[in-house]
C-alpha positions in Angstrom: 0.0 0.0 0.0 1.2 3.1 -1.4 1.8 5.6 1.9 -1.5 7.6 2.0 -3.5 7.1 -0.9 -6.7 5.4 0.5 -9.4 7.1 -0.9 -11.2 6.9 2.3 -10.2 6.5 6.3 -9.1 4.0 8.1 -11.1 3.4 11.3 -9.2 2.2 14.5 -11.6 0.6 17.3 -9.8 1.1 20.5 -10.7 0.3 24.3 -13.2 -2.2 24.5 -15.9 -3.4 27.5 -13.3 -6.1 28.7 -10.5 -6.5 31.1 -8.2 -5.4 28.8 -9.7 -2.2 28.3 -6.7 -0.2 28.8 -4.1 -2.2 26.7 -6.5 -1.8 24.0 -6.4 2.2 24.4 -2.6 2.2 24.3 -2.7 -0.5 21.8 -5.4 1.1 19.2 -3.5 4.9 20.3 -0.2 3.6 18.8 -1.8 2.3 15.6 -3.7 5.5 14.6 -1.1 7.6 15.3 1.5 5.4 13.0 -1.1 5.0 10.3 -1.8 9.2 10.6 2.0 9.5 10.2 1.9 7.4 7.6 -0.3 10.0 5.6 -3.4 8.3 5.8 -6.8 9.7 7.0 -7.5 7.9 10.4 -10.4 8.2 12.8 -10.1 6.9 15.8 -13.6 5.3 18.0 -13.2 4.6 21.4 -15.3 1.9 22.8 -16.0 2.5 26.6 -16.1 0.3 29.5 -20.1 0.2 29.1 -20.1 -0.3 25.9 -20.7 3.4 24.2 -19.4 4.4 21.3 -17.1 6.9 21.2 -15.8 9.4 18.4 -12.7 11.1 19.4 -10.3 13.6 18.0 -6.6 13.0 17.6 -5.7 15.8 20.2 -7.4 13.4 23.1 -4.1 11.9 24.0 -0.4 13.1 23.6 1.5 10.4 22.7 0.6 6.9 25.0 -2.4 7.3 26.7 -2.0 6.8 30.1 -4.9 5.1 32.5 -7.5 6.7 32.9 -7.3 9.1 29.7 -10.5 8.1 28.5 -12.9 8.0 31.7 -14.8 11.1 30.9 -14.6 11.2 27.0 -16.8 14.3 26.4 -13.3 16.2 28.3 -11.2 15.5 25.5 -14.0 16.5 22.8 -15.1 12.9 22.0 -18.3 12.8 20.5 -20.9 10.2 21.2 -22.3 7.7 23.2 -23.4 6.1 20.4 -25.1 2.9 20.3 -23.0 -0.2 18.1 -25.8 0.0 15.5 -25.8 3.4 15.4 -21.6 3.6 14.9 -22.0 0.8 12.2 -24.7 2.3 10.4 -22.7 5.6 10.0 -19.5 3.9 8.8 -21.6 1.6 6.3 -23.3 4.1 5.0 -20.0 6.1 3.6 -19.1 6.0 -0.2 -16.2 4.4 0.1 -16.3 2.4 3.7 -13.5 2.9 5.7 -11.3 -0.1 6.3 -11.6 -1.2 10.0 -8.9 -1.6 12.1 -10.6 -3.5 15.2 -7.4 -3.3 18.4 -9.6 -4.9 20.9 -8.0 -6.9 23.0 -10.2 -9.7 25.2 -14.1 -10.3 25.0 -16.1 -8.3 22.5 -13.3 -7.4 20.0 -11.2 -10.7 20.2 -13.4 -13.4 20.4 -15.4 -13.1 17.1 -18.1 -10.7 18.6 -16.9 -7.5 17.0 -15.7 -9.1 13.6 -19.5 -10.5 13.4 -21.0 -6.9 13.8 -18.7 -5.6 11.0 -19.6 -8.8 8.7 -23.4 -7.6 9.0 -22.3 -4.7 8.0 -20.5 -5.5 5.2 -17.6 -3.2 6.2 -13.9 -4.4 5.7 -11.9 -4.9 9.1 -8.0 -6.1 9.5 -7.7 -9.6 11.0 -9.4 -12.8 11.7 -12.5 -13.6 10.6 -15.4 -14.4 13.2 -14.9 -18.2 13.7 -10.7 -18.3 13.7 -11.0 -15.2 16.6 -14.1 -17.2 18.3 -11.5 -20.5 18.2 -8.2 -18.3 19.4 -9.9 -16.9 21.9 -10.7 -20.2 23.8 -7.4 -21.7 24.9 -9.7 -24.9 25.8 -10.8 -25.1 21.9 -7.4 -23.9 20.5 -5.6 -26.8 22.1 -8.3 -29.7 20.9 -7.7 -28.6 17.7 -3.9 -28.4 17.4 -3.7 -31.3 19.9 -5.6 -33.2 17.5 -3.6 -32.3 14.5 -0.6 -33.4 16.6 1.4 -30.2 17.1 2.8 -30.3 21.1 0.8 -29.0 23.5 0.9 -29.3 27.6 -1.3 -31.4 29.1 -4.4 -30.2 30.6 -8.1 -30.7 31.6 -11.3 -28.5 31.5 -12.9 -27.2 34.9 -16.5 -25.9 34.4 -17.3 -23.5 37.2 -20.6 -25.6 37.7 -18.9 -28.4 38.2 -16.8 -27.1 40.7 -19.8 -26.0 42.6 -21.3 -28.7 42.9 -18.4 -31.5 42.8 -15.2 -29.8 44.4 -13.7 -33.2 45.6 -13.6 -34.9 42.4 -12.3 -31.9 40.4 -9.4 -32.3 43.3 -9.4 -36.1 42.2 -9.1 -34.8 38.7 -6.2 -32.2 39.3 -4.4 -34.8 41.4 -4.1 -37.0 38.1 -3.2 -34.1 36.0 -0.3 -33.8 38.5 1.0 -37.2 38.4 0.4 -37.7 34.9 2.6 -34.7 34.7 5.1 -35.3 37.3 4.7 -32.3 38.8 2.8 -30.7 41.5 2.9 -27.1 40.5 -0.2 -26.7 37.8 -1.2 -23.2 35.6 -4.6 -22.5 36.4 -6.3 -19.5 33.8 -9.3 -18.8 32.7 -10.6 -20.5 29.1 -11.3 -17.1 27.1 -9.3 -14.7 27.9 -6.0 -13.0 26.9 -3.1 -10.9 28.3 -2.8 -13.8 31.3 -5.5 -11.8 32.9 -6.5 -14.4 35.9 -3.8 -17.0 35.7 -2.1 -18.2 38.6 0.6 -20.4 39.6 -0.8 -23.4 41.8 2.4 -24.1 43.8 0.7 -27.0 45.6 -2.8 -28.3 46.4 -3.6 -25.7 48.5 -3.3 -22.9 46.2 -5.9 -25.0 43.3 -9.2 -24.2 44.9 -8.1 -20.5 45.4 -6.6 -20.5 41.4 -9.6 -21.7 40.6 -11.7 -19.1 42.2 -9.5 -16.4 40.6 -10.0 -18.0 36.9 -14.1 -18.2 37.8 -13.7 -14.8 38.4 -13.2 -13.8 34.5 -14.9 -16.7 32.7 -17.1 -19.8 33.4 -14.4 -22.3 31.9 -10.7 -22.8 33.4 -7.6 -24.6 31.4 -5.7 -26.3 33.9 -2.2 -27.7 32.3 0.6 -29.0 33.4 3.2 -26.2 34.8 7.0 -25.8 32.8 9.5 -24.5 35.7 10.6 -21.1 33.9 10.5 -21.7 30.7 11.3 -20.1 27.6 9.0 -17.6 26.3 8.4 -17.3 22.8 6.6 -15.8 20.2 6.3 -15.4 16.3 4.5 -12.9 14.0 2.7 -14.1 11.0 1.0 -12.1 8.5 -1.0 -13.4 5.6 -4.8 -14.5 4.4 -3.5 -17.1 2.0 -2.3 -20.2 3.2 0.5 -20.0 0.7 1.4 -16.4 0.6 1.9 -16.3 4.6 5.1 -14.7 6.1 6.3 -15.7 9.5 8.5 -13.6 11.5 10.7 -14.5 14.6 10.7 -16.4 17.4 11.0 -13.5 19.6 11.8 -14.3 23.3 10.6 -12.8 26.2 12.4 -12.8 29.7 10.2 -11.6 32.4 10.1 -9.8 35.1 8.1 -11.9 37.3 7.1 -15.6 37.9 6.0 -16.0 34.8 4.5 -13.5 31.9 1.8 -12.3 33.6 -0.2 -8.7 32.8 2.2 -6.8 35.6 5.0 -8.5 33.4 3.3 -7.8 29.7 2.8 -4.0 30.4 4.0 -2.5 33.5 7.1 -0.4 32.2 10.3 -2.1 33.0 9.4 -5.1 34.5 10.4 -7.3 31.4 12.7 -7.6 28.3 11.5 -8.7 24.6 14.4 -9.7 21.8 12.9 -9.8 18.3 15.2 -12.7 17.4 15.9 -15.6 20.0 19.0 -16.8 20.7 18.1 -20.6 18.6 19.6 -22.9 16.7 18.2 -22.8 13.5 16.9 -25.8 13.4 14.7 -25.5 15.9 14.3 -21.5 14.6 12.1 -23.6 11.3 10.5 -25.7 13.9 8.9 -23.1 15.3 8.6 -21.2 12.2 6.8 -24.0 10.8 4.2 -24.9 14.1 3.3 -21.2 14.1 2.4 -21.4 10.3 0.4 -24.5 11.1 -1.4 -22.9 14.1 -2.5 -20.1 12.0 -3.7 -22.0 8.8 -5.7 -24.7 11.1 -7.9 -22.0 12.8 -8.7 -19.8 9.2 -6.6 -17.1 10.8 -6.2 -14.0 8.2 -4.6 -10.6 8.5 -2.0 -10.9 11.0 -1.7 -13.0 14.7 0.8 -13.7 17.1 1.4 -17.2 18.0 2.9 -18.1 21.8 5.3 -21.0 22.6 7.0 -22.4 25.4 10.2 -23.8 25.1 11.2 -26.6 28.7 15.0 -26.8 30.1 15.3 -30.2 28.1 14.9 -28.5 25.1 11.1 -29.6 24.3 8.5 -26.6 22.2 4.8 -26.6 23.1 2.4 -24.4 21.3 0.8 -22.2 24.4 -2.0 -20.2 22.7 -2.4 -17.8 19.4 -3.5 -13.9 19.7 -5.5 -12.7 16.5 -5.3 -9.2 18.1 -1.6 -8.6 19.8 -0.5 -5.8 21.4 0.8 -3.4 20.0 2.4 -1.4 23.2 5.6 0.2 23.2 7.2 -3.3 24.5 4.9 -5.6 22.3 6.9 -8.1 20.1 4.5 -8.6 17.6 5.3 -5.4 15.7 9.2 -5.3 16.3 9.5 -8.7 15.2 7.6 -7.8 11.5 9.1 -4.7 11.4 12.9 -6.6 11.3 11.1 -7.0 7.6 8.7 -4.6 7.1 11.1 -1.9 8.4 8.8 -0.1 10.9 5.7 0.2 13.1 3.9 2.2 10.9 4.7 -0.5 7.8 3.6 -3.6 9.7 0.3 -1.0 10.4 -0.4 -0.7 6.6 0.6 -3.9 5.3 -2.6 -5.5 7.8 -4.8 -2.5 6.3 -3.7 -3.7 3.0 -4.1 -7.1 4.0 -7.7 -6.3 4.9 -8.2 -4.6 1.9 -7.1 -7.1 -0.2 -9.3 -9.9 1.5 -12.6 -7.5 0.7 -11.6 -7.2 -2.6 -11.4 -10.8 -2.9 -14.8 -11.3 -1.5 -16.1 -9.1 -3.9 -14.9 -10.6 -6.8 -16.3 -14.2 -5.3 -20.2 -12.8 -4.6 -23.0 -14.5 -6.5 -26.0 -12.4 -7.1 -29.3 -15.0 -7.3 -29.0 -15.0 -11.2 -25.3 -16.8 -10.7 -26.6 -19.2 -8.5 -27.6 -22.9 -10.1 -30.9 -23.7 -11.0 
């Protein structure tokens, strides 16, 4: 994509009525200003904590946003609420439709529920499509499907929070097996549908499962409990692409963090953690992973771009931990530093997904049957 010569805007969808509200500001901030940069028209619509749609000026923040920015949008000249319908309506009905740029991290904008409400209508967005969000969103689902296919994954088991309601001694029984079956007392408990490790915990012993538990129950009514790698290796690869055969994988990256393990203290707290764009690997295993992540994404219908976590154990073993259609892209976020080593900046990894979005309309277009098409 040329820099700046969309005929109309590009529309970034920031904030979000989920946990992860505030990455998402920073997140969606750091896109529109790039893309503005860039040269291309940008609008940016903050989604608030209630669900209101939000119109807001490029003067609302300088720079990052910090917490808090947004609280009381009609301060920093926002206009709105408006109701989704109403936003959608507005967008759809401009000649031509902006391209949207949906950074919504969590429920609502990465499970599938926002992608569905730009499908109706019929407006362009950058990303996965409604069902490969819906599947990367549930770790449980995620890991059937690549577990199935044969690509490593830890060991785990579902908890339902009715079933730990009403039978708390035999999910014990069940978490007991997980344990032994793993050789390893210490078990990650965190919740099924949910990003940015937003209610995990560390289950040291079998004391500290019930109380996991409880935190995971807090954020969803599913839990993945797996099998617990002692500090492992953190790793993660960018891949951009619709095609399956046109897809470009970057990295691994490697994060060392600050804490336990790469929790949301660790992800975005300033200074707690490190990210390299290119692990320290041997080659070999670089294409290993290379080639799990490409998997990953083709098996769920991802499109647009995704990031794609791994774990990598003292012995020297890789296990596919979870895929993120919507990364972050915060000053520390690996996804865009590791495409830029290609893409050559922030801003370029930012229009090559518009373009990549634009491109993926224009091949639905091309494929629509009108009822005269259609066999008799």
């Amino acid at each position: 994509m040329t820099r700046g010569n969309r005929a109309g805007p590009i529309v970034v969808l920031l904030g979000g009525p989920s946990a992860e509200h505030d990455v998402s500001v920073v997140s969606g901030w750091a896109i529109a200003d790039a893309l503005g940069e860039a040269g291309h028209a940008v609008e940016r619509v903050f989604i608030d904590l209630s669900g209101g749609w939000w119109s807001m000026p490029s003067t609302a923040a300088s720079g990052r946003p910090r917490v808090g920015t947004f609280d009381r949008p009609l301060e920093v000249g926002a206009t709105g609420p408006m109701t989704p319908a109403a936003a959608l309506q507005e967008l759809a009905a401009r000649d031509p439709r902006p391209v949207v740029f949906p950074a919504l991290h969590g429920p609502f904008g990465e499970d599938g529920t926002v992608q569905a409400l730009l499908e109706a209508y019929e407006l362009p967005y950058a990303g996965a499509g409604v069902a490969a969000s819906a599947i990367g969103m549930d770790k449980a689902i995620f890991k059937r499907l690549v577990g199935g296919m044969g690509l490593p994954v830890l060991e785990w088991i579902e908890i339902g929070a009715a079933r730990w309601a009403a039978e708390p001694e035999a999910v014990h029984r069940d978490l007991d097996a997980l344990a032994d079956r793993a050789g390893e007392v210490q078990l990650m408990v965190k919740p099924a549908r949910l990003g940015s490790s937003v209610g995990m915990t560390v289950a040291h012993s079998p004391g500290d499962r019930a109380p996991a538990l409880d935190a995971a129950f807090q954020y969803d009514t599913l839990a993945v409990v797996e099998r617990y790698l002692d500090h492992p290796r953190e790793l993660e690869v960018a891949v951009l692409g619709n095609e399956p055969e046109a897809i470009a994988v970057f990295g691994p990256g490697e994060v060392f963090p600050g804490r336990e393990f790469y929790d949301y203290v660790a992800k975005y707290a300033d200074g707690v953690s490190r990210t390299v764009p290119n692990a320290e690997l041997d080659p070999d295993v670089v294409e290993e992973i290379r080639a799990m992540a490409r998997t990953a994404y083709v098996a769920i219908g991802c499109e647009g771009f995704a990031r794609v976590d791994l774990l990598a154990s003292a012995d020297g073993g890789v296990f596919l931990s979870e895929i993120n259609t919507i990364p972050g892209f915060t000053p520390i976020s690996l996804f865009p530093q590791m495409a830029a080593t290609d893409l050559g900046s922030f801003g370029a990894v930012c229009e090559r997904i518009v373009e990549l979005a634009e491109e993926r309309q224009a091949s639905r277009v091309r494929r629509r049957l009108s009822p005269s098409d259609l066999p008799r």
